[in-house]
Structures are given as C-alpha cells and as structure tokens.
N, C-alpha and C positions, 0 to 999 in steps of 0.2 A: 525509456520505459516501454514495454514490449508485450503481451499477451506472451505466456510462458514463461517469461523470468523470475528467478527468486527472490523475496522480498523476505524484511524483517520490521515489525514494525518499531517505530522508532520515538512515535508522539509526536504531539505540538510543538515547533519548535518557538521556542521562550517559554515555554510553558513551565511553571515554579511545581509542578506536579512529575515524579520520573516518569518514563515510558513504561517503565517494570510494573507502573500499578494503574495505566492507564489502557492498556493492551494485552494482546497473547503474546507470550514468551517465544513461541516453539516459530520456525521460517512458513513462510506459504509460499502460492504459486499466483500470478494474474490473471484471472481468468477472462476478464473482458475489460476496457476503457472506453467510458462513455466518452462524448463529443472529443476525438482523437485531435481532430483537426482544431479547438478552440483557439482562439485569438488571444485570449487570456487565460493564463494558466489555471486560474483562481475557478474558471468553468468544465477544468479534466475534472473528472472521479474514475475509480478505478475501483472494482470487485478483486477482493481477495477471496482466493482459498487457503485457511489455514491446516499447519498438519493435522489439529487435532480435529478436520473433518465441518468444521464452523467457519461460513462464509461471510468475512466482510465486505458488504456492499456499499459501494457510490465515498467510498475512503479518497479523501487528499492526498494527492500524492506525495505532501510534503512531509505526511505523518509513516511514507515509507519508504527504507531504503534499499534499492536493485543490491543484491550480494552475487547474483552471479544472472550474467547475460542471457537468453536462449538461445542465442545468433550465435 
C-alpha cells in the first residue's frame, strides 16, 4: 500500500454490518500513511481521498482494498 494507489473501501472485516452501508461507494486515491515504517500493523492509518471530493483520514488499512497499484 503506496501514497497514490487506488483504493475501495471494503469495511470491517467480520463485521455483521455490509461495507455498502458503512462507507463511500465510489474508488479513491492515498493520499498520505501515517507511521509507514510501524512494527505493528494495527498502528498504520492511512488518509483517503474519495471521488466524491471527501477525505477519510487516519482509516485502517484493513477497511481498504488497493484496486490498482501506482508503481
């Protein structure tokens, strides 16, 4: 996961709630990942930008999934 890449969110995973009504629908892009380097995954976050202009910030990476690389 990459500053640039495209992303969709995807939700909690195990979560008994879809994604479809916990999220934006439409793809975004990464804008920035706090502590890159963590030891523990559990302490990345990652800022989205969505298409529709609405930035999620300090988002788990596990509630999103890369659709296409920037590399």
């Amino acid at each position: 996961m990459a500053v640039g890449d495209i992303v969709k969110w995807i939700g909690f995973p195990g979560a008994s709630i879809s994604p479809t009504l916990t999220g934006p629908k439409q793809l975004g892009v990464i804008i920035k990942i706090y502590d890159e380097n963590a030891f523990y995954d559990s302490n990345q976050r990652v800022d989205v930008m969505w298409a529709s202009g609405n930035i999620g910030e300090k988002l788990y990476p596990q509630t999103i999934e890369v659709v296409n690389e920037s590399r």
